[in-house]
SELUMLUM-567138 format. One line per field, with one value per residue: x, y, z of N, C-alpha, C in turn. Coordinates in nm, 4 decimals. Layout:
// SELUMLUM-567138
n_xx (X  ...)
n_yy (Y  ...)
n_zz (Z  ...)
ca_xx (X  ...)
ca_yy (Y  ...)
ca_zz (Z  ...)
c_xx (X  ...)
c_yy (Y  ...)
c_zz (Z  ...)
//
This chain:
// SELUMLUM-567138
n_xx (-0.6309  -0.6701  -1.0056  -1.1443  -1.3102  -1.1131  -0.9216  -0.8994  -0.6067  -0.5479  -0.3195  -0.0339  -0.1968  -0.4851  -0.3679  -0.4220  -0.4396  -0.5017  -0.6355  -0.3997  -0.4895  -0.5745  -0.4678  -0.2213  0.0242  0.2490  0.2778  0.3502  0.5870  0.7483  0.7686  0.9082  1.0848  1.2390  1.3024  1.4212  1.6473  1.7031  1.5785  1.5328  1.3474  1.1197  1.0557  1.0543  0.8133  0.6580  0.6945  0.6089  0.3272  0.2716  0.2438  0.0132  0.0824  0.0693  -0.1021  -0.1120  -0.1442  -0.0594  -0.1133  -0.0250  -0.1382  -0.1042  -0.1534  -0.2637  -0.1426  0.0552  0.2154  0.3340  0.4008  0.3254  0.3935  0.2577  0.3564  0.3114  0.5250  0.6919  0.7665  1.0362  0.9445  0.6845  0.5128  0.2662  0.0976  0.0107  -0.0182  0.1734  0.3304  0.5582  0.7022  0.7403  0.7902  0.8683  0.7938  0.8420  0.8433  1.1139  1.0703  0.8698  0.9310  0.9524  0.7767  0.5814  0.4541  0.5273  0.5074  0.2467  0.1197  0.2446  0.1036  -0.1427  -0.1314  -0.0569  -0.2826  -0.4528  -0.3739  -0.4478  -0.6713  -0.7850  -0.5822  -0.3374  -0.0296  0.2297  0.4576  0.6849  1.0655  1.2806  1.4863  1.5724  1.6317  1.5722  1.3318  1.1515  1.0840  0.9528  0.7106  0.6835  0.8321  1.0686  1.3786  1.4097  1.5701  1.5207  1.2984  1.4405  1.4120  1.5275  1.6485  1.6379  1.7954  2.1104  2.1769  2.2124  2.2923  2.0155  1.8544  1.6550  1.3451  1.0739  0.7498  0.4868  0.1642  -0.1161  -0.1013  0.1186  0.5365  0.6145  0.4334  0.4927  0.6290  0.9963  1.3040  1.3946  1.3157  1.1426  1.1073  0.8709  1.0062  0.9930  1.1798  1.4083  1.6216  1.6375  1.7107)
n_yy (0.7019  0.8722  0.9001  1.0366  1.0563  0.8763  1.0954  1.2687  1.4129  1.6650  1.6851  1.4858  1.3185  1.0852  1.0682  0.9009  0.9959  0.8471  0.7153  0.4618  0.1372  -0.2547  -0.3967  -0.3172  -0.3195  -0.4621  -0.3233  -0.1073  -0.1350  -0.2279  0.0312  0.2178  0.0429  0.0935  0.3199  0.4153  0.2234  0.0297  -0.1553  -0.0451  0.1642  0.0695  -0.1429  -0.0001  0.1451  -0.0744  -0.1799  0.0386  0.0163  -0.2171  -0.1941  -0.0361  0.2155  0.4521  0.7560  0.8668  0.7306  0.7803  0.6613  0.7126  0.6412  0.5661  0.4782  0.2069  0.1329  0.1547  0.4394  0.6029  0.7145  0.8207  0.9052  0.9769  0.9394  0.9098  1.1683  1.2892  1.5092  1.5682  1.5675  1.5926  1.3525  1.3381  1.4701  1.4668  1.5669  1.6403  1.5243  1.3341  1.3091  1.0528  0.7914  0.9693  0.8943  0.8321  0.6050  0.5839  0.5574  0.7402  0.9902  1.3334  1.4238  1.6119  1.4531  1.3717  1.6152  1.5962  1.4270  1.5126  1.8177  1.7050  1.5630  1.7735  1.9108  1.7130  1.7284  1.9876  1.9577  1.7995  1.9043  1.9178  1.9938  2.0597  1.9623  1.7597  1.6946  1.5428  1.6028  1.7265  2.0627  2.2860  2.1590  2.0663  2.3441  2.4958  2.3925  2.5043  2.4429  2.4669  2.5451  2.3194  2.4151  2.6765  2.7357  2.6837  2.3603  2.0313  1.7441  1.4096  1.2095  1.2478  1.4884  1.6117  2.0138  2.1781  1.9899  1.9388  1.9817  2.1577  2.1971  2.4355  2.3910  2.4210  2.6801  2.9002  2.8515  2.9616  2.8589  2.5524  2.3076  2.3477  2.1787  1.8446  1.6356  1.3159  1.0350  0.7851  0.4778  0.2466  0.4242  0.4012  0.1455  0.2131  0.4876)
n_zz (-1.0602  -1.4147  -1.4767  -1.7087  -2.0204  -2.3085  -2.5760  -2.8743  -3.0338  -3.2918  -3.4186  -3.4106  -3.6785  -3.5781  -3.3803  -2.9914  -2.6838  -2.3651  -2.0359  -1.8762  -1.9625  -1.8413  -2.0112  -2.0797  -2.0131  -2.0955  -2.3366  -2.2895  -2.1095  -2.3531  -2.4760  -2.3206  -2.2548  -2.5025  -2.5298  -2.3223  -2.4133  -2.2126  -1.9423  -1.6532  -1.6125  -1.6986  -1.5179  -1.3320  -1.3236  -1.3407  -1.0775  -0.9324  -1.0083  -0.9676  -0.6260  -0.6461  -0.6754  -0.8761  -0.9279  -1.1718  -1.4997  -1.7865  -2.1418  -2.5151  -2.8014  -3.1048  -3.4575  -3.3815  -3.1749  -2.8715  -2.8214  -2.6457  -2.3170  -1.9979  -1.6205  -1.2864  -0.9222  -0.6201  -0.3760  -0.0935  0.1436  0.3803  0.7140  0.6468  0.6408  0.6180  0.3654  0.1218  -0.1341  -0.3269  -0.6409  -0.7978  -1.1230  -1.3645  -1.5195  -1.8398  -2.1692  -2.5312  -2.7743  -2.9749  -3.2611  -3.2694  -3.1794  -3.1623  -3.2601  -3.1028  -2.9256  -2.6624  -2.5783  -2.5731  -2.4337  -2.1568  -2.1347  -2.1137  -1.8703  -1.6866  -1.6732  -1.5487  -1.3502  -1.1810  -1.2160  -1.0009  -0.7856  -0.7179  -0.5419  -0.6274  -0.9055  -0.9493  -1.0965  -1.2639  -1.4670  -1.7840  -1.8151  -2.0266  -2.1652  -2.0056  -1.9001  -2.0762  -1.9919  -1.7603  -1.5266  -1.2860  -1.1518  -0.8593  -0.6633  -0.6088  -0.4163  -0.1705  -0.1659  -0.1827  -0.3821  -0.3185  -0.4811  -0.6034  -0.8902  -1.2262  -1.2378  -1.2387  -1.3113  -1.0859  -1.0672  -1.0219  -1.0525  -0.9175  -0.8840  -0.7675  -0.6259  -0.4905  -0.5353  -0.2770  -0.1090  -0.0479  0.1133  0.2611  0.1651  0.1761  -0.0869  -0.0824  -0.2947  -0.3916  -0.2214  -0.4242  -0.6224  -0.5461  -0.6016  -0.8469  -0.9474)
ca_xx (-0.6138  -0.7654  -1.1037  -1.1627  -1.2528  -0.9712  -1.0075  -0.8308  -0.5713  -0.5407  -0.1237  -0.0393  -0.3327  -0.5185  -0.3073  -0.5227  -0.4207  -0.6671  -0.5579  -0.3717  -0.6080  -0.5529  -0.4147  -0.1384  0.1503  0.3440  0.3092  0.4315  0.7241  0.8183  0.7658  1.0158  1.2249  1.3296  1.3214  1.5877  1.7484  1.6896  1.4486  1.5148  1.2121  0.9756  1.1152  0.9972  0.6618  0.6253  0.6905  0.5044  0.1736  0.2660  0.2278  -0.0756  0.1356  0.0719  -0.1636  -0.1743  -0.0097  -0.1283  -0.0634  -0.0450  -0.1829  -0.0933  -0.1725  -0.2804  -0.0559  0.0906  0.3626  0.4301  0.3625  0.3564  0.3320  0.3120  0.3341  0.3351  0.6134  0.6731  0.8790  1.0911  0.8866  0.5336  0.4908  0.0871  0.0985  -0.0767  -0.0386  0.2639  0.3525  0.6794  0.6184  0.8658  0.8890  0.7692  0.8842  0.7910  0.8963  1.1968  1.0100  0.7369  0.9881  0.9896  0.6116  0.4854  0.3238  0.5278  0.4537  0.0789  0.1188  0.2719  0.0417  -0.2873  -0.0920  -0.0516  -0.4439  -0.5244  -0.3278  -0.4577  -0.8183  -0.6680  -0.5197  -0.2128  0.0288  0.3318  0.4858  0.8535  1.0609  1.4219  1.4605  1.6031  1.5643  1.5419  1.2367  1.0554  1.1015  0.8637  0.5654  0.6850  0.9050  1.2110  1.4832  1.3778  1.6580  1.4793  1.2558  1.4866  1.4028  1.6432  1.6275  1.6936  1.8725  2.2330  2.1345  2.2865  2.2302  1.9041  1.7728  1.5749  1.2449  0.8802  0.5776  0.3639  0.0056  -0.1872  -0.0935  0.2967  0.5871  0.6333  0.3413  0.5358  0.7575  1.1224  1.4130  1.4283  1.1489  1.1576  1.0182  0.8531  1.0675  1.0759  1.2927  1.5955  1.7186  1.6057  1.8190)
ca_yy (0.7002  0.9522  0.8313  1.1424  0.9753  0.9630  1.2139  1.2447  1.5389  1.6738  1.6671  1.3906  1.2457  0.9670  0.9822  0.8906  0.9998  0.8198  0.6301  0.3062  0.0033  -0.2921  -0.4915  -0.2290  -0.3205  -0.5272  -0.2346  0.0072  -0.1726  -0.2065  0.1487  0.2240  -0.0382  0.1628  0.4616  0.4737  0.1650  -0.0567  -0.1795  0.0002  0.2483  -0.0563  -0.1881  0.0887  0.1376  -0.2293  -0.1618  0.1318  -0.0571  -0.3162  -0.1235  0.0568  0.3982  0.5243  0.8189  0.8795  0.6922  0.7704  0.6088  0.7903  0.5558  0.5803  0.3001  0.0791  0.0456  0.2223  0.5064  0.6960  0.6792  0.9038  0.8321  1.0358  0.8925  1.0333  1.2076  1.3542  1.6183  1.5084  1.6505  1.6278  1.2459  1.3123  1.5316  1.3855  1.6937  1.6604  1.3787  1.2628  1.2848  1.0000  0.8160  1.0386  0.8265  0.7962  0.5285  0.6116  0.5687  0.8312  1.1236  1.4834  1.4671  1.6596  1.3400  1.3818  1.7390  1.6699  1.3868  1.6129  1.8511  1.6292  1.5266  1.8110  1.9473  1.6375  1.7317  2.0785  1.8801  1.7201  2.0440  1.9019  2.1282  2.0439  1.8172  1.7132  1.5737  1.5092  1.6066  1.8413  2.1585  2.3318  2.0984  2.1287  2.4753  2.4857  2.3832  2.6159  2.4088  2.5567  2.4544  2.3485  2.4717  2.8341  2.7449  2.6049  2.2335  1.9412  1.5733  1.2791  1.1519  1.3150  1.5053  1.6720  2.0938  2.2380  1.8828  1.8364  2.1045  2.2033  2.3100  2.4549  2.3502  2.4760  2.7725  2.9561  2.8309  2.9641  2.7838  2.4194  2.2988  2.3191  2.0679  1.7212  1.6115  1.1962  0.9948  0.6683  0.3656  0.2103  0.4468  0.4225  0.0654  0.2169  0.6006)
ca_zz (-1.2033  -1.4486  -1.5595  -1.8090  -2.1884  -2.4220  -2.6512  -3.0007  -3.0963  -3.4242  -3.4809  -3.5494  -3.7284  -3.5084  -3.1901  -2.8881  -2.5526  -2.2737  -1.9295  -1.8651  -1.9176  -1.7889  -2.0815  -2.1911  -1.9427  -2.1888  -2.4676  -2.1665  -2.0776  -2.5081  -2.4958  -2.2079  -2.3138  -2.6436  -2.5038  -2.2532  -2.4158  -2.1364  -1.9068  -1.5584  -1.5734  -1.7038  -1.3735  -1.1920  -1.3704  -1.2253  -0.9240  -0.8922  -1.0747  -0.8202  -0.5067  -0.6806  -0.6245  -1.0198  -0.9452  -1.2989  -1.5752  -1.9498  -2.2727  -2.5851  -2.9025  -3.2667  -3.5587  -3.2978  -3.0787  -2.7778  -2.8613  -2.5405  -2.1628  -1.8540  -1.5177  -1.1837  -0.8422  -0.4751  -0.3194  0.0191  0.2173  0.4758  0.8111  0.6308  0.5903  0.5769  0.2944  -0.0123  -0.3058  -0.3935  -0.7232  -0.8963  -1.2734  -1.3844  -1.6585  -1.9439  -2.2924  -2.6234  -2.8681  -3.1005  -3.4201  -3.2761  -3.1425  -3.2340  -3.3346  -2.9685  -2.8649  -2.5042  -2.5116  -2.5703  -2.2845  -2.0272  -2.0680  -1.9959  -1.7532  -1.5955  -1.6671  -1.4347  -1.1700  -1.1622  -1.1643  -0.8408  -0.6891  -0.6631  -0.4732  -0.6843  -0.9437  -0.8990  -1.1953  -1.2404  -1.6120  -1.8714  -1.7481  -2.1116  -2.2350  -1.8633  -1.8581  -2.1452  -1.9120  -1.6224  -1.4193  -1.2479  -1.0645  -0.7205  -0.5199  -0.6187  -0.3134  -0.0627  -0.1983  -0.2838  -0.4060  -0.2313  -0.5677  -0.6892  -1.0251  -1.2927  -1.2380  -1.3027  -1.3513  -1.0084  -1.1049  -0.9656  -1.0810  -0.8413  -0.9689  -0.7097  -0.4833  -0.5048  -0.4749  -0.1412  -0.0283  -0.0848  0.1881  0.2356  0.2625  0.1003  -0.1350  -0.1456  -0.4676  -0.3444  -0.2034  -0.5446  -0.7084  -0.4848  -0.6435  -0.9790  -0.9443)
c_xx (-0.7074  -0.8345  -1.1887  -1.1883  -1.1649  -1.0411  -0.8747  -0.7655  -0.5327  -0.4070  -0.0308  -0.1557  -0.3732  -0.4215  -0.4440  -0.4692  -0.5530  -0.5437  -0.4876  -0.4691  -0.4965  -0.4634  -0.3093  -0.0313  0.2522  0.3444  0.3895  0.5524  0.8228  0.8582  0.9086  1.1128  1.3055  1.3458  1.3982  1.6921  1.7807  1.6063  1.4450  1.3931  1.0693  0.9781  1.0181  0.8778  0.5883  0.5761  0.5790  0.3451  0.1384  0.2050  0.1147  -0.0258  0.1281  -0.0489  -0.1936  -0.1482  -0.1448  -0.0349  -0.1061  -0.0554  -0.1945  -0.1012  -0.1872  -0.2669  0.0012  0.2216  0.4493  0.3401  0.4435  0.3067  0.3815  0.2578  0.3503  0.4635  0.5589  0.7903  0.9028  1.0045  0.7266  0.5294  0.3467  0.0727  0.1118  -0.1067  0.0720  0.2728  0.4946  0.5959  0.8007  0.7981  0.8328  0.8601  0.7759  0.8774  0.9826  1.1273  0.8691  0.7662  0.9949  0.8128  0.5121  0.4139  0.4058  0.5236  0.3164  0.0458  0.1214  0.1923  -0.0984  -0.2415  -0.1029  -0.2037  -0.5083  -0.4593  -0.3865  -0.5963  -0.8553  -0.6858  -0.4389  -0.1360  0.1322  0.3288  0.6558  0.9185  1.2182  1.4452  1.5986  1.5255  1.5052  1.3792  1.1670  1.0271  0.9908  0.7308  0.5811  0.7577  1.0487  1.2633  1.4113  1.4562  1.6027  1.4314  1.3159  1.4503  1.5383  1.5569  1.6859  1.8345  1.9930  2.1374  2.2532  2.2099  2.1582  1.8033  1.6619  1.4327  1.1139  0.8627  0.4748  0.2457  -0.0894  -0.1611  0.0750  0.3991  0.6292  0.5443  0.3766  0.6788  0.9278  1.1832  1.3958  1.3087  1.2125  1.0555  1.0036  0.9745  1.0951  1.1701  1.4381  1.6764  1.7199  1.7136  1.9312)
c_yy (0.8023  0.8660  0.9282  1.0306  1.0030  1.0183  1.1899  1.3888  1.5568  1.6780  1.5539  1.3473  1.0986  0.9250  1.0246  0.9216  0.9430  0.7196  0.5064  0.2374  -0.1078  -0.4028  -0.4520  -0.2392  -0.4042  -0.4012  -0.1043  -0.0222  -0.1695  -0.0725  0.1883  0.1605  0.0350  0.2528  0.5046  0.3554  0.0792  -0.0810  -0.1447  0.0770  0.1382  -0.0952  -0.1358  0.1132  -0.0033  -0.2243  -0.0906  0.0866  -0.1621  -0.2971  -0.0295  0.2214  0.4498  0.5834  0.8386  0.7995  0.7080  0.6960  0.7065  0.6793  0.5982  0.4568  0.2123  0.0356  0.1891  0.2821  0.5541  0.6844  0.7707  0.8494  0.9822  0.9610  0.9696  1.0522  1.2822  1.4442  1.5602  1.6442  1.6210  1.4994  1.2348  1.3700  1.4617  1.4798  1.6876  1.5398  1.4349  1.2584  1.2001  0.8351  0.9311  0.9750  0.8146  0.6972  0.5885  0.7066  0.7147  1.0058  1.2445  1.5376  1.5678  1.5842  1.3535  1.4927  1.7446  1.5777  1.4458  1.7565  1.8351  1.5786  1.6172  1.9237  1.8487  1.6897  1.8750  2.0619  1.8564  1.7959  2.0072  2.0111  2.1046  1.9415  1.8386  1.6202  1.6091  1.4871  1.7058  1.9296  2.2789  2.2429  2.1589  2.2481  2.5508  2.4766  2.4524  2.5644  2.4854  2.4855  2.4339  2.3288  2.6026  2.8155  2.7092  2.4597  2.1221  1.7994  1.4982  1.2014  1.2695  1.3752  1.6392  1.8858  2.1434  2.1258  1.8398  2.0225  2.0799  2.2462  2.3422  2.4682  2.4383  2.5660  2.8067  2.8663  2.8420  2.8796  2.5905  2.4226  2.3261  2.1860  1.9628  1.6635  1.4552  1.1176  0.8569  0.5561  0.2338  0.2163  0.4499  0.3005  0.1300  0.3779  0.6256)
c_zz (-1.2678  -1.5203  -1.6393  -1.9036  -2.2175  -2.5162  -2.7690  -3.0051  -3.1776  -3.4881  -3.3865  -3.5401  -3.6492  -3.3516  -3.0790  -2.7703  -2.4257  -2.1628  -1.9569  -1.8798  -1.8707  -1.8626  -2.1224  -2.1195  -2.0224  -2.3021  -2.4126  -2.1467  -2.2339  -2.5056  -2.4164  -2.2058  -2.4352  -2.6302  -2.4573  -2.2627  -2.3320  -2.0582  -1.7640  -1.5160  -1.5986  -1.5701  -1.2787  -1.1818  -1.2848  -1.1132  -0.8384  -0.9329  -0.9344  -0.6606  -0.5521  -0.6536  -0.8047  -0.9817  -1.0735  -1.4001  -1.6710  -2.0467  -2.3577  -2.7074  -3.0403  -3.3293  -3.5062  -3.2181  -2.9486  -2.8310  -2.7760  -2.4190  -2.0812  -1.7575  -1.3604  -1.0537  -0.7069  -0.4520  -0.1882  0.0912  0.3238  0.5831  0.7817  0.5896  0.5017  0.4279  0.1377  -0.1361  -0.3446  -0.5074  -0.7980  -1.0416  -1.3404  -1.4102  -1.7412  -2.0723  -2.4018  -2.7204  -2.9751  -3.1694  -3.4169  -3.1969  -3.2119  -3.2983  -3.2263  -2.9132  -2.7044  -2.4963  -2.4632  -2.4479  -2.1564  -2.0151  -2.0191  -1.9043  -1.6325  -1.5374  -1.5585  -1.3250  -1.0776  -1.1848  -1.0346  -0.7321  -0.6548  -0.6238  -0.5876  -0.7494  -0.9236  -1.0427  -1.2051  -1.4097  -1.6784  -1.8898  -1.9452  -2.2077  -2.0654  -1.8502  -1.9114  -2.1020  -1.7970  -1.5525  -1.4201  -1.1699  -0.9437  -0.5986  -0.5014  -0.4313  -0.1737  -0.1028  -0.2567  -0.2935  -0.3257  -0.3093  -0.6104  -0.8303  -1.0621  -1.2196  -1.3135  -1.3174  -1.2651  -1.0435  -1.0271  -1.0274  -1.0102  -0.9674  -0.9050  -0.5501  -0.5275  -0.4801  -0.3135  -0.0274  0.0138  0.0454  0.1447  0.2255  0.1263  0.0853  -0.1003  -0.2384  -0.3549  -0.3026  -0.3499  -0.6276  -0.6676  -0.5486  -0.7983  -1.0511  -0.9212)
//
């Protein structure tokens, strides 16, 4: 988990970005619940909390209360089981009522300042490739890479963090054993 302070950023007025605590899994799951309209990724957040596999997960805090939540967990390349740099960045949500303000831009990118704390080799995310694209991710068939999960095109992306693409295995990434009832 990142244990950085939270720190305050100046647009919008009073949002807090700082880690998960330990009391905020009911304001996480609200969050994620309105966000994609149902409660499959709370699910998975679960799961993944459950099995302690959330390398990172942030909250993002306005008027009190929890607005938006990221989370990245391990992944691995088929062939390289050992291989501990790579992370899944999945969910990334913000509440309705708190969209369009950059609060999951300003999430994703302390998100991805920790990982490049880290030295993560890669992040992996299964998105919309015109918002991702924005923080550097690209398709990741560029490298020879696929998903384990069906996706729309352009949607399965990398970000090498630390070191080239070329430096990141081939073949078939997989996202933890949680997300297969959940994708």
């Amino acid at each position: 988990m990142i244990t950085r302070p939270a720190f305050v950023l100046g647009s919008p007025s009073d949002l807090v970005l700082r880690p998960e605590g330990d009391g905020d899994a009911d304001e996480i799951r609200r969050v994620l619940v309105a966000a994609f309209g149902g409660d499959a990724e709370a699910r998975l957040v679960e799961a993944l909390r459950n099995h302690a596999a959330l390398v990172a997960s942030l909250v993002a805090c306005a008027a009190g209360e929890i607005v938006g939540h990221l989370a990245f967990s391990p992944m691995h390349a088929d062939g390289q089981p050992d291989r501990r740099d790579l992370l899944g960045l999945a969910p990334v949500a913000v509440h309705p009522q708190w969209q369009q303000r950059g609060i999951g831009s300003a999430l994703l990118r302390t998100g991805l300042d920790e990982c490049r704390r880290r030295a993560v080799a890669a992040v992996f995310v299964l998105g919309d490739p015109e918002f991702y694209s924005r923080f550097g991710f690209r398709s990741g068939h560029v490298g020879g890479l696929s998903c384990v999960f069906p996706a729309p095109a352009g949607a399965f992306q990398v970000l090498p963090i630390c070191g080239a693409l070329g430096s990141l295995p081939s073949g078939l990434i997989r996202y933890r054993p949680e997300f297969d009832s959940f994708l």
